[in-house]
N, C-alpha and C positions, 0 to 999 in steps of 0.2 A: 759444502758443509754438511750437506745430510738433510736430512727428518729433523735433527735438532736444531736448527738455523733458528728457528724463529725464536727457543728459549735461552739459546744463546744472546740475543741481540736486546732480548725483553730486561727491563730494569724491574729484576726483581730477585730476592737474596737469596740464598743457596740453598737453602729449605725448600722454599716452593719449586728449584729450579729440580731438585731431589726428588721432589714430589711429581711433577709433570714427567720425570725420564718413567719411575716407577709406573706412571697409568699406562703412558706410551709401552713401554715395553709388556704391559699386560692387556693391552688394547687388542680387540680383534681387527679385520678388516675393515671393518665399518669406523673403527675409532672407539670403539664402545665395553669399556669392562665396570664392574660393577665391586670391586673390593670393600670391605668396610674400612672403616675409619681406623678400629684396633688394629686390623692387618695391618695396614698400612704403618700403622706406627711401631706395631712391632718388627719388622722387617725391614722398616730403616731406621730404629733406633732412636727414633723421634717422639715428642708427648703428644699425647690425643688433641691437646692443644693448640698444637705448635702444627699437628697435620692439618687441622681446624681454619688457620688461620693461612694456611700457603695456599688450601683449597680454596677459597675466599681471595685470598690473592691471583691466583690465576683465574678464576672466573671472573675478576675486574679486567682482568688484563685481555681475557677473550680468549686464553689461551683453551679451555676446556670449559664446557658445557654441565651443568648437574639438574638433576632432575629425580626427585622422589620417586620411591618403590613403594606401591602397600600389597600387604596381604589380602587376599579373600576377606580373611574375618576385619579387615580395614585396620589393622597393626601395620607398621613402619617398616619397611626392612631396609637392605643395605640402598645407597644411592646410585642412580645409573651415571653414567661418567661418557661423556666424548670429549677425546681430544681432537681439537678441532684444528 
């Protein structure tokens, strides 16, 4: 089946399933890309909410890892993402 096997098999609803192909496919080698939130939902068509909540769903799920970014001056920026 691929690289996708495990989100294939995972019970969890099409959104997040959307959401995990999108990391993966912008994932580097390591697993690891950093998109925001907006992109993401702009480029699949989905509310900032709804990205919100698949993200939150596949970190239950263990499918992907999150982990905060700060700035220098300690501002927030986008979050680091492995798919794991």
């Amino acid at each position: 089946m691929g690289y996708f096997e495990k989100i294939y098999q995972a019970d969890l609803n099409h959104r997040a399933k959307a959401v995990y192909m999108y990391l993966k496919d912008h994932a580097d080698r390591e697993g690891k890309c950093w998109p925001g939130i907006r992109t993401i939902s702009a480029d699949l068509g989905l509310s900032r909410s709804t990205v919100k909540r698949a993200l939150d769903d596949l970190c239950k799920a263990d499918l992907i890892s999150k982990e905060q970014r700060w700035r220098e001056n300690g501002g927030l920026t986008s979050n680091l993402y492995k798919v794991l």
